[in-house]
N, C-alpha and C positions, 0 to 999 in steps of 0.2 A: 563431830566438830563441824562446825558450818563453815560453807566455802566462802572464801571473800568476793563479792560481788565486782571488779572493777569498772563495769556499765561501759563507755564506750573508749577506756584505754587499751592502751595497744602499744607491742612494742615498736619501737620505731618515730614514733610521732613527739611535738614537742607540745610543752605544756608549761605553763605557765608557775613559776616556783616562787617563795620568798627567804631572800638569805639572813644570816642571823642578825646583819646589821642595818633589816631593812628592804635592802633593794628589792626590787622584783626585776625577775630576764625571764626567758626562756630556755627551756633545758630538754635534751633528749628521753624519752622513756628508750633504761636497757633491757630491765626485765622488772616482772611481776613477779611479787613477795607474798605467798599467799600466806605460810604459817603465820609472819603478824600484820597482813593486810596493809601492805606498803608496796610502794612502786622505790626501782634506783634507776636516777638522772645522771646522764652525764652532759658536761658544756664547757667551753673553752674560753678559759680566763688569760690574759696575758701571754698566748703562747703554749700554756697549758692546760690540758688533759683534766678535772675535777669531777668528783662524783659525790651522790650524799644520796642518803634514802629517807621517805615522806613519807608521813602516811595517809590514806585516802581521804582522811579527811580534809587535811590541808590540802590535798590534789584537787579535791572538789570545790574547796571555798573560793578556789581562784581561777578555776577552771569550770564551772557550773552549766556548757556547753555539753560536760564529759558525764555529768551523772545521770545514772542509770535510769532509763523510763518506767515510770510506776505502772503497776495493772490500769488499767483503764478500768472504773466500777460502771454498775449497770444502771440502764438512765431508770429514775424514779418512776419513767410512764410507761416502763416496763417490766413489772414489777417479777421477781425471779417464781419463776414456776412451781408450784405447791405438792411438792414431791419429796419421797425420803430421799436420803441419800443413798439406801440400798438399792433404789429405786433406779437413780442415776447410774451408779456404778454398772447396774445388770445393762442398761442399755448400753453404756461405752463399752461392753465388754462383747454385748450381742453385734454390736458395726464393727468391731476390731475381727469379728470371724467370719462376717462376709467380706472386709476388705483381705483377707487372706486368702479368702474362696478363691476371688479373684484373681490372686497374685498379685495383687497393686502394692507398692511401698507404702508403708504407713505413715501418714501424711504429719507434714512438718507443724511446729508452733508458728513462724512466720511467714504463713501463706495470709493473702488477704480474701477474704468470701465479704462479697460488697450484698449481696443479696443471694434468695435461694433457688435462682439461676444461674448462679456461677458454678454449684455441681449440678447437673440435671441427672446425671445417670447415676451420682450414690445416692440423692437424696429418697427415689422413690422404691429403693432396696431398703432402708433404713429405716422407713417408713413401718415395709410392708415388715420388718424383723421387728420392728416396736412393736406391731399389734398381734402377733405370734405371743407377746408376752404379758398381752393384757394394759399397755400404757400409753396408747394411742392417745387418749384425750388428755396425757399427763403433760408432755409436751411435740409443738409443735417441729416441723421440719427447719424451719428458718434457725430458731434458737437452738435444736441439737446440729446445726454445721457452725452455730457460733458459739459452740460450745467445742465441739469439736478441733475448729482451728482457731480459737484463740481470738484476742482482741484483735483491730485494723489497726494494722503499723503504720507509722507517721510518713508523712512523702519528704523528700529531700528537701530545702530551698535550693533557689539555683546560687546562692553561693557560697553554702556547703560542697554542692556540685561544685566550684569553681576551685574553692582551697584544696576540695580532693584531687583534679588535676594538676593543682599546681605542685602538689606533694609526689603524685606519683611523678611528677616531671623530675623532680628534684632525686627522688630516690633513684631513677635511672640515671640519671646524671650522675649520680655520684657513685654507680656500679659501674659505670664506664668510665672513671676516672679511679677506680678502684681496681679494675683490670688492669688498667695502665700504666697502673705505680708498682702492680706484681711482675707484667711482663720487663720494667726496665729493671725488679730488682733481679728477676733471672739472668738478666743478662750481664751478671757482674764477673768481672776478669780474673781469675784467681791468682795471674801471674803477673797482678799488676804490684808494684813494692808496697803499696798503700792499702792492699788487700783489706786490714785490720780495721784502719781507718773507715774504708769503705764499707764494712760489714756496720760500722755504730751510726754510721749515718741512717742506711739502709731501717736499721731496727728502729731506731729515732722514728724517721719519716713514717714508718709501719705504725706509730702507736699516736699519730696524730692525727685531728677529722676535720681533712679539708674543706674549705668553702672558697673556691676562690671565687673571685670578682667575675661577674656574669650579665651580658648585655641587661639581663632584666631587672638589675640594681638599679636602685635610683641614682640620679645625679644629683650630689651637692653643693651648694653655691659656698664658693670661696674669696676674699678677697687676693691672695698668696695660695695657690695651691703648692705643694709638691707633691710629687710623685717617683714612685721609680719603678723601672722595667731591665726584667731578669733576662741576660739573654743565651742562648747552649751554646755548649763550649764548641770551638772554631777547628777546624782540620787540625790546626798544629798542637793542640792542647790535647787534643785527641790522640795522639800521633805520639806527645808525652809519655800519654797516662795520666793528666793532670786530675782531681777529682773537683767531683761540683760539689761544691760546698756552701749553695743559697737554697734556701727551703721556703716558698710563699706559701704558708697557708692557709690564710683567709685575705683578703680585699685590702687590707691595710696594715698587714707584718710583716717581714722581711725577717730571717731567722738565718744567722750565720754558723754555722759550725766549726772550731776551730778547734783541730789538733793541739791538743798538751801532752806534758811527758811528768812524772813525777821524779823525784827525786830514786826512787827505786829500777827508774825506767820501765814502771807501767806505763803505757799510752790513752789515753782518756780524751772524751770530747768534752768540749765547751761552748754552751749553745747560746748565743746571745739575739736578743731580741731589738730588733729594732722598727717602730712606726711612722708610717708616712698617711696621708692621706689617701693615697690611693697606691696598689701594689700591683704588678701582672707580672704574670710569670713567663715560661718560656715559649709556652704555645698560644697566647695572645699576640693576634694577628696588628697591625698597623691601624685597620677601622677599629678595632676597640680602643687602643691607646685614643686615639683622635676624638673617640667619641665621649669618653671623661678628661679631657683634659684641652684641647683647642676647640671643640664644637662649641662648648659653651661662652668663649669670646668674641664669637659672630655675633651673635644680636646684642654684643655691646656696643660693637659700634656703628652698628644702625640708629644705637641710641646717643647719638654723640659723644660716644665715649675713646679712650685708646686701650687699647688692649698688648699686652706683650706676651709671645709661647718662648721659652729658653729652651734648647736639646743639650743638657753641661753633662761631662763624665771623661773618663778617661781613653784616651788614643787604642781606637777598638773595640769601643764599647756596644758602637749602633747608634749613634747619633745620626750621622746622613741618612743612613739606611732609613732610619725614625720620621726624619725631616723630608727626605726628599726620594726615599723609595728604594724598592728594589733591585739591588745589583745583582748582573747577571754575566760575570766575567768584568770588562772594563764597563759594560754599557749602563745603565741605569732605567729602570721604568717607572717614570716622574709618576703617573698617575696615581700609585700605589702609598705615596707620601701626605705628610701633613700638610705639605703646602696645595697637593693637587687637592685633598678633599676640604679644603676651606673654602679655596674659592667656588670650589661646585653650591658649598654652601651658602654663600654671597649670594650668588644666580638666584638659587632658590626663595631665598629671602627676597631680593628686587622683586620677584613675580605676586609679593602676599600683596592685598591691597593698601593695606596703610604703609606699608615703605614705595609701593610703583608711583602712589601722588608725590611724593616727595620730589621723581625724575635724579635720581642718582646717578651721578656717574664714578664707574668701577677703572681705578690705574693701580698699576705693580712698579715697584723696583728692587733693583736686584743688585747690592755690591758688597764687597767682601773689603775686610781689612787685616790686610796682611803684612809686618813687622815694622808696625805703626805707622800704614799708610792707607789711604782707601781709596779706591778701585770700582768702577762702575761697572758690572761684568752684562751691564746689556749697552753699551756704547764703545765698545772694541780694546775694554780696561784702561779707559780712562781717569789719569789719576785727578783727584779730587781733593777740594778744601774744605777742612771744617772749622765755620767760623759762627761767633754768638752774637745775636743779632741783638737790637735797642732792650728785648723781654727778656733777655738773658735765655735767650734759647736758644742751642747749641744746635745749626744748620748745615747738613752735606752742600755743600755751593757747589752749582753746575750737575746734580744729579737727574739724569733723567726720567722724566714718569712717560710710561706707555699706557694709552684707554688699552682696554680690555673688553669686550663684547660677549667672551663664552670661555665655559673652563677651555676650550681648544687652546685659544690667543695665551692662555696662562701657562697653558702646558708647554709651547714654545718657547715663551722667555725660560720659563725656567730651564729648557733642555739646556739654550744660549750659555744663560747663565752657567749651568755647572761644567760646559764643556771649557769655560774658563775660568772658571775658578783654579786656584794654586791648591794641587796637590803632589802626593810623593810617594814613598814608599821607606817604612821602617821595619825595624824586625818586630813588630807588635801587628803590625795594622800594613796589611799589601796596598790600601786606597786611604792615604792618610789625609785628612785635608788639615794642608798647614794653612789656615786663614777662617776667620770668622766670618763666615755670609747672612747677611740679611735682607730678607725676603719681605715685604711691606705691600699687603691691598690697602689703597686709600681709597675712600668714599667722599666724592665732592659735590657739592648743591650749589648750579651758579657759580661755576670756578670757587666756591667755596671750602676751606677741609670740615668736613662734618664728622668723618672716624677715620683712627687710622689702629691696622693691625699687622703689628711684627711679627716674624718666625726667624728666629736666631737660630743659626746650626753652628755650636762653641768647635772652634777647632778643641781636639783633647788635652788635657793636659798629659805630662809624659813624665816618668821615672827616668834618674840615670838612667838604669840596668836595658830600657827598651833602648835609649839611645847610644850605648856604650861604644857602638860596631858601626855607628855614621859616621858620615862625612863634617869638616867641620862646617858648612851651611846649615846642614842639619840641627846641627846641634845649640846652632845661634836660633834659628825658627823654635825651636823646643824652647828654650830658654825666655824666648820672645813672648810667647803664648803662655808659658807658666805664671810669667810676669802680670802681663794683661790681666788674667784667670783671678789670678788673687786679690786685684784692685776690686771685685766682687763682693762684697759683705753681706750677710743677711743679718738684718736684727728686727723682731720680729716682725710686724708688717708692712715695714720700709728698707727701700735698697739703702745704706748708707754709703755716699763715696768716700773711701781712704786713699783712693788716690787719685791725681788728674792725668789722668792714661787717655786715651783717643777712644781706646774701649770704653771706658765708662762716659767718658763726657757723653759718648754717641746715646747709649742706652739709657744714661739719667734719664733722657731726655724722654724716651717712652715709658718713663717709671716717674711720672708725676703726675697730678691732678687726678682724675678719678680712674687711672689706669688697672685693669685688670690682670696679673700674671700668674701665671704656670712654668715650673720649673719640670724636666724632664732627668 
């Protein structure tokens, strides 16, 4: 039975497939099917796991990169040596005994011999072994070493070379994120109540092939992005036994798992799938969020355009932390937020040539609105009016703008800023901020506005149950913010207002004309 040829498949590598109703994607090769000459794919549809088996020919028709290289035949101006073939055989048989003489390994089919300099020490043993046998003038030294090792194999392009880096970058990438989904599932609690639960998750997440989102994705242009970001459970969750129950597995799914019980009191999971534009999970750092999701509404408004970033989720989710950095006890290290790497981005941008002719000038403001009042938190929380001007354009009266020169000047207002902003402490969230802060670079040409870009950090909304054990201030701020929160509407690529809240008036107001937004 003859072997089936695959040419240059391989397990592991993706390949180009088509499905029954057409489509064409790309699919994993798992293994080779030699008895009837078929490869099986797998690739991830909606969340899940699929496989199906090809057969080589279909593999080749759409992958014609992978089929196997033909002998190379001999050029006509050389016409093949006028020899039996007993002839032949006695001499490959005569070199095979002095390469043993030697001790030498017997030389491979893919070496390359470019000329009959490239062996000098077997060719003139090979020689002298032909004419021991009478077939010296049959052929020459040149042709028995290209007889010997076979055709010259093809050279690489450089970017075959390049796809082959980028694969084995991937493949290590994902043995290291494959180690790390073993190590967290050893480390499961046996003594925790949800033991059971925990085990279906575990096997779930086992049988799935991550891709998650990776600086070297591309960025896609959105008019409305969403996004969301997964973040690990908190000291006191921990402290539970609470279990995690979000699974990202690729760049744009969000996968909930949720405990059932049947009627028999079997416990079952149910795994629900949910898409957003963009997804990260729990080990993506603050530059990456920034860098899919606010980087790209910097050079909008260089182009005179407005741009709006939203941080919305619930009380404890990581919204500050998102917006404004890393806490470290009460303290916070601004640089490490959305607001510090925008404006670094601005700077960068003033220096290209076609925005420095322009002579831009760079100002920030920074005020928050807290139980339907608004507060300028870099002029000693001064309260402030919002009124609509002749354009029907709803204006902060008396807000003040400060130039800026360098991310430094930025990074002080915002310390200012947050060291007055209104926050608290509930039984959810130790650093709650009860107030919605808005953080604003304008770009002016000749006292002009040329762009302006928001950074909203949404105070959280809150459940009874987190505020059950407040005070009753608390519980008016909660109620306040839930309020605000839901005058919010999305319908599909416009904010629509349902209500006239202070919150919405304010934000209409950067969600009109050719405005860009990102929701977090």
């Amino acid at each position: 039975m003859a072997t089936a040829n695959f040419g240059k498949i391989q397990i592991g590598i993706y390949v180009e497939i088509k499905r029954s109703d057409g489509r064409i994607h790309q699919a994993m090769v798992t293994s080779l099917n030699e008895d009837n000459e078929s490869v099986t794919v797998e690739w991830i549809e909606n969340g899940d796991t699929k496989g199906k088996e090809i057969d080589l020919e279909s593999i080749f028709s759409l992958n014609p990169d992978l089929v196997p290289d033909e002998d190379i035949e001999p050029s006509p101006e050389t016409p093949p040596p006028p020899t039996s073939s007993a002839k032949v055989n006695k001499i490959v048989k005569n070199r095979r005994t002095v390469a043993s003489i030697k001790n030498e390994p017997p030389p491979r089919d893919n070496r390359v011999v470019g000329s009959a300099r490239a062996r000098p020490s077997q060719l003139p043993e090979q020689s002298s072994s032909a004419q021991q046998n009478g077939s010296v003038s049959d052929i020459s030294p040149v042709q028995a070493a290209k007889k010997e090792f076979g055709p010259p194999s093809r050279r690489k392009s450089n970017c075959v070379k390049e796809v082959e880096k980028l694969q084995e970058k991937r493949e290590k990438r994902r043995l290291q994120q494959q180690e790390l989904r073993e190590k967290r599932a050893q480390d499961v609690d046996a003594t925790n109540p949800n033991y059971e639960i925990m085990c279906m998750i575990r096997d779930f997440r086992g049988s799935l092939d991550y891709r998650p989102l990776t600086t070297a994705d591309p960025i896609d242009e959105h008019r409305i992005c969403v996004c969301v970001r997964k973040r690990p459970l908190n000291k006191k969750e921990t402290q539970m036994k609470d279990l995690d129950v979000i699974t990202i597995p690729s760049k744009d799914v969000v996968m909930v798992h949720e405990p059932k019980q049947k009627v028999d009191l079997t416990r079952y999971l149910e795994n629900q799938t949910f898409r957003f534009d963009y997804a990260f999970d729990d080990s993506a750092p603050n530059e990456m969020v920034y860098r899919f999701t606010a980087r790209p509404l910097v050079e909008t408004i260089f182009e005179r355009g407005m741009a709006t970033c939203f941080a919305y989720g619930q009380t404890g989710s990581g919204k500050t932390h998102t917006m404004g950095g890393d806490f470290s006890g009460k303290n916070q290290d601004c640089s490490k937020g959305i607001y510090a790497l925008a404006a670094r981005d601005v700077f960068l941008m003033l220096k290209k040539p076609n925005y420095k002719k322009l002579e831009l000038q760079v100002y920030a403001t920074f005020f928050e609105i807290y139980s339907g009042k608004v507060f300028d938190l870099l002029n000693r929380k001064t309260k402030l009016r919002v009124l609509e001007d002749g354009k029907q354009q709803v204006q902060v009266v008396g807000l003040q703008e400060r130039e800026v020169k360098c991310v430094e000047d930025v990074l002080k207002l915002i310390d200012i800023g947050n060291s007055c902003r209104t926050s608290g402490q509930t039984s959810a969230n130790a650093h709650s901020s009860r107030s919605h802060a808005v953080f604003q670079i304008i770009l002016r040409r000749k006292g002009k506005l040329h762009g302006k870009f928001s950074l909203i950090d949404l105070a959280g909304n809150e459940r009874g149950a987190d505020t059950s054990s407040a005070d009753r201030q608390t519980r008016l701020e909660g109620a306040e913010i839930n309020k605000s929160l839901l005058a919010l509407k999305v319908n599909k690529v416009l904010l629509i207002v349902k209500s006239l809240l202070l919150l919405t008036l304010i934000f209409f107001t950067q969600l009109q004309n050719d405005s860009v937004c990102f929701f977090l």
